[in-house]
C-alpha positions as CSV (number, residue, x, y, z in Angstrom):
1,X,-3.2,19.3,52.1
2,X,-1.1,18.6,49.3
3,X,-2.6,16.5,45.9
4,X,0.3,14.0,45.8
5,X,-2.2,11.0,45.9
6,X,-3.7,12.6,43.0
7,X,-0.9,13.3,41.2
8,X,0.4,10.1,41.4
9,X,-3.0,8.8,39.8
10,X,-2.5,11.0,37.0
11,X,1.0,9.8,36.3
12,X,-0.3,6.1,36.3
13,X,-3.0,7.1,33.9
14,X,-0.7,8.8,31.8
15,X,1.4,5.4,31.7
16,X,-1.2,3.4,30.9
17,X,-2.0,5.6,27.9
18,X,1.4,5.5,26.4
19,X,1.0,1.3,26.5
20,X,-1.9,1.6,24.0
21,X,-3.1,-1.8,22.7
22,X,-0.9,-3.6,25.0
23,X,2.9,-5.4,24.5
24,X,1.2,-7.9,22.4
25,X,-0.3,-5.7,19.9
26,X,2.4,-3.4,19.3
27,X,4.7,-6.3,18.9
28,X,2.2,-7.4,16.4
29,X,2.3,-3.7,14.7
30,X,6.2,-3.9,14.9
31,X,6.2,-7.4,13.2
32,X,4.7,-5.9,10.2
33,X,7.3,-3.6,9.8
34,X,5.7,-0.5,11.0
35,X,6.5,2.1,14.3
36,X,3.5,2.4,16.5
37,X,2.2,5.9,16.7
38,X,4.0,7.0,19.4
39,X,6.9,6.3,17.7
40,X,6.3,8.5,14.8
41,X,5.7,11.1,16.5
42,X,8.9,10.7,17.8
43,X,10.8,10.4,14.8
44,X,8.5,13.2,13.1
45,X,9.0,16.0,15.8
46,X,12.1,17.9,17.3
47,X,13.3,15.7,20.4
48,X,11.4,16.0,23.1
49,X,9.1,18.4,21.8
50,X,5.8,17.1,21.6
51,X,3.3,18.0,24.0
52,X,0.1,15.8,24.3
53,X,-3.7,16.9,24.8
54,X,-6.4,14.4,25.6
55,X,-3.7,11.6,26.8
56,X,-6.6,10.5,29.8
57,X,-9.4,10.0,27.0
58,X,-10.3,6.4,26.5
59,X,-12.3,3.8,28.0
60,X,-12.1,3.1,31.9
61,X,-13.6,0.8,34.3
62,X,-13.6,1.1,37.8
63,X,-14.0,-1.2,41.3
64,X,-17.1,-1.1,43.7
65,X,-14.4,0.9,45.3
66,X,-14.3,3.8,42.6
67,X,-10.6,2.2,42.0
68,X,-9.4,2.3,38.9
69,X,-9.3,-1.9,37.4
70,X,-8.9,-1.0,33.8
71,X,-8.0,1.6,31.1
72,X,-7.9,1.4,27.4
73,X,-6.9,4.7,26.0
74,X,-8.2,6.3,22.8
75,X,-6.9,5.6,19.6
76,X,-5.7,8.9,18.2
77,X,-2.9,10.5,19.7
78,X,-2.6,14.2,19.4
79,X,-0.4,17.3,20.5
80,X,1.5,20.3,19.8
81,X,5.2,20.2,19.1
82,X,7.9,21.5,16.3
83,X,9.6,20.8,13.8
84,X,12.7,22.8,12.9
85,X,12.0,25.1,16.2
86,X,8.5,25.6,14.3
87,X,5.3,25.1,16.0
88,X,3.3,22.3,14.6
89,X,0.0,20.3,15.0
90,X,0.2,16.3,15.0
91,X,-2.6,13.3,15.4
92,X,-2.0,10.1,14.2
93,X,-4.1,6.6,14.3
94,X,-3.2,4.3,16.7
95,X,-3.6,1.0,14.9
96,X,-2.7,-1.4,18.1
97,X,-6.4,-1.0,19.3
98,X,-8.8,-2.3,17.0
99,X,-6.8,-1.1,14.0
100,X,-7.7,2.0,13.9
101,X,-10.9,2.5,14.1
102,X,-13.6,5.2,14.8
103,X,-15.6,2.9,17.7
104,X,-12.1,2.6,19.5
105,X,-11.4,6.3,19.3
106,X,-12.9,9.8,21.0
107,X,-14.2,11.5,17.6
108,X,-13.9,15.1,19.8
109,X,-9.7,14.5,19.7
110,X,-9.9,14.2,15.7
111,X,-11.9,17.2,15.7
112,X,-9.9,19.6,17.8
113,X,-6.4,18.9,16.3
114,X,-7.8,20.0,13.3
115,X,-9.8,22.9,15.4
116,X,-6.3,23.8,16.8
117,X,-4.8,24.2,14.0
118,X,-6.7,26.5,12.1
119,X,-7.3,28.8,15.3
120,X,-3.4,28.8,16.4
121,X,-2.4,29.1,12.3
122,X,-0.2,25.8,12.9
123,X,0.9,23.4,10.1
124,X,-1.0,20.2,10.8
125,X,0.4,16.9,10.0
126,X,-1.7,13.8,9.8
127,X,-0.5,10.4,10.3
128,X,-3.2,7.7,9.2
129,X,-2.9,4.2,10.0
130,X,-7.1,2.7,10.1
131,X,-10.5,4.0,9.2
132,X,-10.8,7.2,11.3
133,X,-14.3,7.4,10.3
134,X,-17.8,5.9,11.8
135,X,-16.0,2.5,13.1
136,X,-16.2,-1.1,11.9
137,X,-19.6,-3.0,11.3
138,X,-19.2,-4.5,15.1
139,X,-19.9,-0.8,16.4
140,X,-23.6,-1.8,15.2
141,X,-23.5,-5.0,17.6
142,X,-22.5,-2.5,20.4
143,X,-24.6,0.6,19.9
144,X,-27.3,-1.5,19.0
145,X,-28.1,0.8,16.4
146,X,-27.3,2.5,13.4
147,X,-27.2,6.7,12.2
148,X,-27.0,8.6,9.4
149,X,-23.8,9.4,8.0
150,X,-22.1,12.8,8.9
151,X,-18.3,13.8,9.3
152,X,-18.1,15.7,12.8
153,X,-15.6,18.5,12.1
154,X,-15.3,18.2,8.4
155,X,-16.4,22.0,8.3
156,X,-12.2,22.2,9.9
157,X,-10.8,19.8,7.7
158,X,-12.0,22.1,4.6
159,X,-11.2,25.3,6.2
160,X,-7.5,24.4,6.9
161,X,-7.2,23.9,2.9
162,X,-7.1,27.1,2.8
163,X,-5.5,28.5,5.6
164,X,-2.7,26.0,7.0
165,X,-0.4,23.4,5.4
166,X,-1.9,20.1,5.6
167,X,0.2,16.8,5.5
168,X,-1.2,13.6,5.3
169,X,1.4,10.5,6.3
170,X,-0.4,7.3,5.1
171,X,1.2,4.5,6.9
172,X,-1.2,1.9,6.6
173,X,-4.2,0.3,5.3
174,X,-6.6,3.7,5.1
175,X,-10.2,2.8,4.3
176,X,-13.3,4.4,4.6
177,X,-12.9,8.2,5.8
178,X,-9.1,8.1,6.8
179,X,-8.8,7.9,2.6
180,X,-10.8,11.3,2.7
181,X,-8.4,12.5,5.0
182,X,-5.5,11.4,3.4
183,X,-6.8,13.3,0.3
184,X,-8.0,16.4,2.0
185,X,-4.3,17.9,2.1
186,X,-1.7,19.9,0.3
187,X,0.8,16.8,0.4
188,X,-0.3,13.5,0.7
189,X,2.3,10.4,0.8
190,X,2.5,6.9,1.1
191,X,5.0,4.4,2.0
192,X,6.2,1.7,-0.7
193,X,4.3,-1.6,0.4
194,X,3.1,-0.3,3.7
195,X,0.4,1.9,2.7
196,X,-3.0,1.2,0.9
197,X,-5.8,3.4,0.3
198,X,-9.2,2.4,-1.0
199,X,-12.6,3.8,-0.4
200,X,-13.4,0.4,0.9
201,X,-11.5,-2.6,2.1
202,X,-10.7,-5.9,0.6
203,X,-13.6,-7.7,2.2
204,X,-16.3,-5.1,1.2
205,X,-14.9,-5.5,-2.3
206,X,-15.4,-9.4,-2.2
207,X,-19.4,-8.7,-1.5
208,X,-19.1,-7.4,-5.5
209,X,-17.9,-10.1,-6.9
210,X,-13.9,-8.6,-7.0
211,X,-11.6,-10.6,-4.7
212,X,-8.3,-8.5,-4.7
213,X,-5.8,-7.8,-2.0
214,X,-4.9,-4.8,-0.2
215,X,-1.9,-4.1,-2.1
216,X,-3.7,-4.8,-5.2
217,X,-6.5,-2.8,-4.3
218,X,-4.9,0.4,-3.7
219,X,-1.5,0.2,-3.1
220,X,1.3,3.0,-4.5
221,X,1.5,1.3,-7.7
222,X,-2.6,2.6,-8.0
223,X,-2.6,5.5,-6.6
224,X,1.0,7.1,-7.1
225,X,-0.2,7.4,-10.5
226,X,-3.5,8.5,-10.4
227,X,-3.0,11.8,-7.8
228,X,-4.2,10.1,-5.2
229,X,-0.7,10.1,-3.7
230,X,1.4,13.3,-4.2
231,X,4.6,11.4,-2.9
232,X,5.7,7.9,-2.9
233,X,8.5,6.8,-0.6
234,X,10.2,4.0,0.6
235,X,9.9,3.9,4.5
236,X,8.5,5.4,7.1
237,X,11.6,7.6,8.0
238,X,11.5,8.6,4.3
239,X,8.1,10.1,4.6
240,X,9.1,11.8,7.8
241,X,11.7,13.6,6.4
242,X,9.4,14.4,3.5
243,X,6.6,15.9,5.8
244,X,9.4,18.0,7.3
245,X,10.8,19.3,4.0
246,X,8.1,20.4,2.4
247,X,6.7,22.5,5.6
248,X,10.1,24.4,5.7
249,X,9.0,26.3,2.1
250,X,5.5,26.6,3.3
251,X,4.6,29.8,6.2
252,X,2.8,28.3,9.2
253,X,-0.7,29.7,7.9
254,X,-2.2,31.5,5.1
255,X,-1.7,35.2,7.0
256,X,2.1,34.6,6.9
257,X,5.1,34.9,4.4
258,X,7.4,32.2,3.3
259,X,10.1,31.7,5.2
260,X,13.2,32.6,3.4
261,X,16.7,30.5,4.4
262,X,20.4,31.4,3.7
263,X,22.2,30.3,0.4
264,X,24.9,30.4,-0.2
265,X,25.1,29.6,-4.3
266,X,25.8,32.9,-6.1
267,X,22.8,34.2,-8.2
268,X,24.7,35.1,-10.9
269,X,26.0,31.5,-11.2
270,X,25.8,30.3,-15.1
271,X,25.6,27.0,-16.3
272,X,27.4,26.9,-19.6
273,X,26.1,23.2,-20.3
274,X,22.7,25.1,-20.7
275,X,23.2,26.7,-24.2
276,X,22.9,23.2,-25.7
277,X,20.5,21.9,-23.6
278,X,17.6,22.3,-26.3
279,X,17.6,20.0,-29.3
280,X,17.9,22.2,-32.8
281,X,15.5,19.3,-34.0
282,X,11.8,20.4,-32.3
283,X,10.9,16.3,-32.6
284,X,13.8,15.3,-30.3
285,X,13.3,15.5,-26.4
286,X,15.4,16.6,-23.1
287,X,15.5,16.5,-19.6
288,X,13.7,19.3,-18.2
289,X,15.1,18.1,-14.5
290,X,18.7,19.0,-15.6
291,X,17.6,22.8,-16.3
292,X,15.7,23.1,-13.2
293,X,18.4,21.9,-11.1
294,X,20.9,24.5,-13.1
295,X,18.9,27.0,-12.3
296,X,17.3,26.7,-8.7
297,X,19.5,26.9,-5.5
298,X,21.2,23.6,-5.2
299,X,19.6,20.5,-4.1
300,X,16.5,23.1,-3.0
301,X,14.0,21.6,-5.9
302,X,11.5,19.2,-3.6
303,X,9.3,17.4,-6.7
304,X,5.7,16.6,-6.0
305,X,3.5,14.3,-8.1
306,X,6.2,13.1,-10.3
307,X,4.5,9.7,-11.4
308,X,1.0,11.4,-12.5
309,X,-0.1,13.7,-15.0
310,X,3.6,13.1,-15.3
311,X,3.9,16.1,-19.0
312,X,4.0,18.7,-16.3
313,X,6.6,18.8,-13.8
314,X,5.5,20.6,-10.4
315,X,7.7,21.0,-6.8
316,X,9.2,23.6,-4.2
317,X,12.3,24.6,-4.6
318,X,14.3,27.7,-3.7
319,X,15.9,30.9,-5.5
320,X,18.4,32.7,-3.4
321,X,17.0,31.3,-0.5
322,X,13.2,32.7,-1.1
323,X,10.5,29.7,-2.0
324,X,9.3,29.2,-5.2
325,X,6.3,27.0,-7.0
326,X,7.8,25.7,-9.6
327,X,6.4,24.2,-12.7
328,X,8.0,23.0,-16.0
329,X,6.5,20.9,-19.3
330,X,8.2,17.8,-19.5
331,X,8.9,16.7,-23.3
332,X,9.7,13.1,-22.3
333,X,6.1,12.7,-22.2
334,X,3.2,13.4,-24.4
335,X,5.8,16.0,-25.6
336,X,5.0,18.0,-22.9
337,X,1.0,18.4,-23.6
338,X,-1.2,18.6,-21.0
339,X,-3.4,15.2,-20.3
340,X,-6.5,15.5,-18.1
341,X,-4.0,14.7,-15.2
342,X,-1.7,17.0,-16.1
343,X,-4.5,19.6,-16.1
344,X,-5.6,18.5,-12.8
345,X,-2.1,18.4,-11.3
346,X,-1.6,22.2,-12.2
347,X,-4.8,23.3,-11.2
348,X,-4.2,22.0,-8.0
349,X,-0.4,23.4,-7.4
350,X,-0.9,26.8,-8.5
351,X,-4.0,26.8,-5.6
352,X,-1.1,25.7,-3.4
353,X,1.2,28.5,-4.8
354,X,-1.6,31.2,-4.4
355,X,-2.9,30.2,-0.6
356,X,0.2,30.5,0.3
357,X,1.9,33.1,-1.2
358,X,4.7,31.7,-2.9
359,X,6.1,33.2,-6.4
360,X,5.3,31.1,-9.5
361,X,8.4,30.0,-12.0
362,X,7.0,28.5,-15.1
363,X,9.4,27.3,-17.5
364,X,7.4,25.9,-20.9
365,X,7.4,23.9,-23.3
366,X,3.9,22.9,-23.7
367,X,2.7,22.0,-27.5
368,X,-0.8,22.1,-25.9
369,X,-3.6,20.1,-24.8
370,X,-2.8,16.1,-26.0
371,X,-5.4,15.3,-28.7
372,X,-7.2,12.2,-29.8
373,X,-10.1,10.2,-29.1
374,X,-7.9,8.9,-25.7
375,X,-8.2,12.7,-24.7
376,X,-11.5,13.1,-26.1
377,X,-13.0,10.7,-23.2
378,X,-11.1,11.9,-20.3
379,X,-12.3,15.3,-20.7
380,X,-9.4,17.0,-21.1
381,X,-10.9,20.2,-22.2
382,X,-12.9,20.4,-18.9
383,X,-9.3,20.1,-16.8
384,X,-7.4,22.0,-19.0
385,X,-9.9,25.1,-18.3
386,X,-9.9,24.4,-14.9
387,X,-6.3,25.0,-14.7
388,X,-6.2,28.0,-17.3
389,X,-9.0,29.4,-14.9
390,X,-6.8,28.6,-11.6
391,X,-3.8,30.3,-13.3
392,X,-6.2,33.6,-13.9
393,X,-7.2,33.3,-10.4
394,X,-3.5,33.4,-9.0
395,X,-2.5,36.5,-7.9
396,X,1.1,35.8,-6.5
397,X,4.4,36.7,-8.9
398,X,4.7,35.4,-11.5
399,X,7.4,34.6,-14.4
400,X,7.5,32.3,-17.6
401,X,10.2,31.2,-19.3
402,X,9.5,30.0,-23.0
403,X,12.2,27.3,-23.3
404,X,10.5,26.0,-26.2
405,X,7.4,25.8,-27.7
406,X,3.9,27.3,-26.3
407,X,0.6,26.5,-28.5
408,X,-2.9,26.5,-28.4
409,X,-5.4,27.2,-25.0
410,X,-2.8,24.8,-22.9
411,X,0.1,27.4,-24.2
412,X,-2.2,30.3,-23.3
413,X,-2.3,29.1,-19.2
414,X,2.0,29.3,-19.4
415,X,0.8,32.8,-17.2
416,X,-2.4,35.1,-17.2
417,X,-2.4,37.4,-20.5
418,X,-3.9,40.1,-18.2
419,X,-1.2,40.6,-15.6
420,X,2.2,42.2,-16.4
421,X,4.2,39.9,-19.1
422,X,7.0,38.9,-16.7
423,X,8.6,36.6,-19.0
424,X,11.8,35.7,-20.7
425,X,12.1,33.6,-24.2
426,X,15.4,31.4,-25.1
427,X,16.0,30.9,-28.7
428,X,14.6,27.8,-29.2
429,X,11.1,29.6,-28.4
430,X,8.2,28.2,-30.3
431,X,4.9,29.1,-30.4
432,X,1.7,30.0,-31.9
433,X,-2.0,28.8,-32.5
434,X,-1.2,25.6,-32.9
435,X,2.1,23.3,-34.5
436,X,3.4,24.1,-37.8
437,X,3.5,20.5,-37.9
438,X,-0.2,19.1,-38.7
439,X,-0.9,22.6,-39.3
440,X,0.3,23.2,-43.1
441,X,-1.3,19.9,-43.9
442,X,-4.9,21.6,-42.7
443,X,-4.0,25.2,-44.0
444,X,-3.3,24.6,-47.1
445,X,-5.4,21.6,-48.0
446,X,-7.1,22.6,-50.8
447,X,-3.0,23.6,-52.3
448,X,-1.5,20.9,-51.9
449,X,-4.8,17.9,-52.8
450,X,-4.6,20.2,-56.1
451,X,-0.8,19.8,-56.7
452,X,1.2,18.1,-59.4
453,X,3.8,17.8,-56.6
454,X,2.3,18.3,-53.4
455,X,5.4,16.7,-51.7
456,X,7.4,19.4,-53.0
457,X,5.2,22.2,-52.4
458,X,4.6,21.2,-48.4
459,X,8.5,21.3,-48.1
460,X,8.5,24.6,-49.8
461,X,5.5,25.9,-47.8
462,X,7.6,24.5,-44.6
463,X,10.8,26.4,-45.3
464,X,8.1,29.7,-45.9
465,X,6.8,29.1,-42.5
466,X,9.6,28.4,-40.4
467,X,11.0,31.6,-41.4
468,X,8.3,33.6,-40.5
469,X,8.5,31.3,-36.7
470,X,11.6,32.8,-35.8
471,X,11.2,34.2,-31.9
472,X,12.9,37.2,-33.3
473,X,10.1,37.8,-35.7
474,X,7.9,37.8,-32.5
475,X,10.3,40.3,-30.6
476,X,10.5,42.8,-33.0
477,X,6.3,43.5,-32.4
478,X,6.6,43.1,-29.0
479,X,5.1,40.1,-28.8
480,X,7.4,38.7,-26.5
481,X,9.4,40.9,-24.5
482,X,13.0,39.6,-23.9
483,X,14.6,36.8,-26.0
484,X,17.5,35.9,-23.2
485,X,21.2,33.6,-23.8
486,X,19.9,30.5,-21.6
487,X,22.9,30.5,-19.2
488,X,21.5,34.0,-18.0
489,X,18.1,32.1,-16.2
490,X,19.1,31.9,-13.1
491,X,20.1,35.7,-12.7
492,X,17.4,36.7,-14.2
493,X,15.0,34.2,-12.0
494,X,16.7,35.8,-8.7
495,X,16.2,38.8,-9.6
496,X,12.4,38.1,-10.1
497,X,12.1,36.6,-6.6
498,X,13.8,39.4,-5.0
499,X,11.4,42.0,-6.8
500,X,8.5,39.9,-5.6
501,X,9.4,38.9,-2.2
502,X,7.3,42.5,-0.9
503,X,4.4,41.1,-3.3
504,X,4.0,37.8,-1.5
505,X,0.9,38.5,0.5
506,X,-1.8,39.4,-1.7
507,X,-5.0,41.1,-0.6
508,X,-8.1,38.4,-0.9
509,X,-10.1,41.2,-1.2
């Protein structure tokens, strides 16, 4: 006897599922401005690509007859599907059924995409729209009951930090425990007015005595400049495209390599505009973007966290089609000294850089740690050495290139003293202990308060010491290796990526 009948039943269930909240509610979701889940999962995958597990999970009720009268499916939609031809794992909030919300969901579904991913090695994207954590106060009025706070699965969510690249898509209000997942990943983004993320909503926040909004609360303006969000974006589709341009520098897990693409710009290209790019004045800034661009693959360089810690500039990019982790001091802020931020926004990409395997490019220009009593309070020595520790931790490839000036501990984390100096120096390197400038002035104190003319004898002390700060003066004991024409980077930079390409996977051991 064939299971037709039965079949048939699955294929109604399966329907039902793919209505979710109901036509009303998804109108509703659509009204705001946002796609329901389904739909981005649509727009985020290859056509037709995604498979779904756990579509039957949800909430049935049934006839005296053992017919099926009802069926609300869960709230968290997940599967297997690709991206780029690539095998990836996806689950994403439905927020047409009680917004979201743990009590409306199957916790089991949450736990084994991220179970999935880490046992398969697959890139796992998450798109949060709700809560995603124990459910809303009314799950007390249901259960009649309350529990002690756990995470069921967490022990996943902190093993695929290290082992698979994690994407968080918020696309909502995300409160509560979705915020902890947004965080826990390698790229977290958020939409322009469309996403919020707080530890705790609007209304919880009243109960303090702070009435606020959601936008107000913890919208992009907040948290695209604290490191909450690594990438702010404009629309949905924008962050799509996002999620699927950063996994295509990234392997599909921590045992793999990263995938290299065809290019076709020549790496001997030279950018002439580059031996002028550098001020002769050391008080006078530049753009750092405009030497990266000259001297990565075109269009390849993919910026993250570029409105916090914003004196370091971090992002993929590509060098003759092999990944890189690149990071540069930007002297359009804080001269390019590292803040507390700053410190906490390298720390964090070189971990990237090192779990998965990708060559480090550091182009500097770091005057060191920023000072003051500003500093003083955000503990920027405590970040700082977290990141100088991170960069002796990395064992991947690595090369600096000095474009100007390298002081102090912050100057000492441009690579790790220990390893091989795979470095290059332009002209307009800088460097030392700390800034000439400031420095005479505490040197030579006691000289110049004793002074008939201590105006005159700083100037001459200055002209002494900027002698003696030549990079040549430096090259000739070694001290730097290779002082290099600027326009001869990007050679040089493709030839260090090809030499490292057979030292991208790294024993842990």
């Amino acid at each position: 006897m064939a299971w037709t009948k039965e079949v048939e039943a699955l294929k109604r269930r399966e329907e039902m599922a793919r209505q979710m909240g109901g036509a009303e509610k998804v109108a509703l979701q659509e009204a705001r401005g946002k796609m329901h889940v389904r739909a981005r999962i649509q727009a985020l995958l290859d056509k037709d690509s995604f498979h779904e597990i756990g579509a039957l999970a949800g909430r049935a009720s049934y006839g005296e007859d053992g017919a099926l009268k009802k069926f609300s499916p869960s709230n968290f939609v997940m599967g297997r599907g690709t991206i780029e031809a690539r095998p990836v794992m996806v689950g994403g909030d439905d927020f047409t059924t009680r917004g979201g919300a743990a009590d409306a969901a199957i916790w089991q579904k949450q736990v084994m995409a991220e179970q999935f991913a880490h046992e398969y090695g697959l890139p796992l994207i998450r798109l949060i729209d709700g809560t995603g954590g124990g459910g809303s106060v009314k799950s007390l009025d249901m259960d009649a009951r309350t529990y002690v706070p756990a995470n069921p699965g967490w022990e996943w969510v902190v093993a695929n930090l290290s082992h698979v690249p994690v994407v968080s898509l918020s696309l909502g209000p995300v409160a509560g425990l979705g915020a902890a997942r947004a965080v826990a990943s390698h790229l977290n983004v958020m939409a322009e007015g469309l996403s919020q993320i707080f530890v705790a909503g609007p209304p919880v926040v009243k109960r303090l005595g702070e009435e606020v909004d959601k936008e107000a609360l913890g919208g992009t303006h907040i948290h695209g400049r604290n490191g909450v969000a690594d990438l702010v974006v404009s629309s949905e589709e924008e962050a799509f495209r996002a999620a699927r341009r950063f996994l295509s520098y990234l392997p599909s897990c921590s045992d793999e390599a990263p995938p290299r693409l065809p290019c076709d710009d020549p790496e001997d290209r030279r950018d002439e505009g580059l031996i002028a790019i550098v001020p002769r004045s050391r008080r006078k800034p530049y753009q750092m973007r405009v030497i990266i661009e000259s001297v990565v693959d075109r269009g390849s360089f993919f910026e993250i966290g570029r409105f916090w810690g914003r004196s370091l500039i971090t992002g993929l990019a590509r060098l003759s089609g092999w990944p890189v982790a690149l990071m540069a001091g930007d002297p359009m802020h804080y001269g390019g000294g590292w803040t507390a931020l700053a410190s906490q926004k390298a720390r964090r990409f070189v971990d990237l850089a090192e779990t998965f395997h990708l060559p480090v490019v550091h182009l500097v220009d770091n005057p060191g740690f920023v000072i003051g009593r500003a500093a003083e309070k955000a503990a920027t020595i405590r970040f700082g050495v977290e990141a100088l520790n991170a960069v002796y931790r990395a064992r991947v490839p690595w090369c600096s290139v000095l474009i100007r000036k390298c002081f102090g501990v912050a100057g000492a984390a441009h690579q790790n003293a220990a390893r091989v100096h795979y470095r290059y120096a332009w002209p307009s390197g800088d460097w030392g202990s700390l800034p000439l400038e400031g420095g005479i002035e505490a040197a030579f104190k006691g000289e110049l308060e004793a002074s008939a003319d201590p105006e005159r004898l700083l100037e001459d002390i200055e002209a002494r010491m900027n002698r003696v700060r030549s990079p040549f003066r430096t090259a000739e004991s070694f001290l730097v290796e290779e002082i290099i024409d600027p326009r001869e980077t990007r050679p040089l930079l493709c030839e260090f990526v090809s030499l490292a390409a057979k030292r991208r996977l790294v024993s842990r051991s």
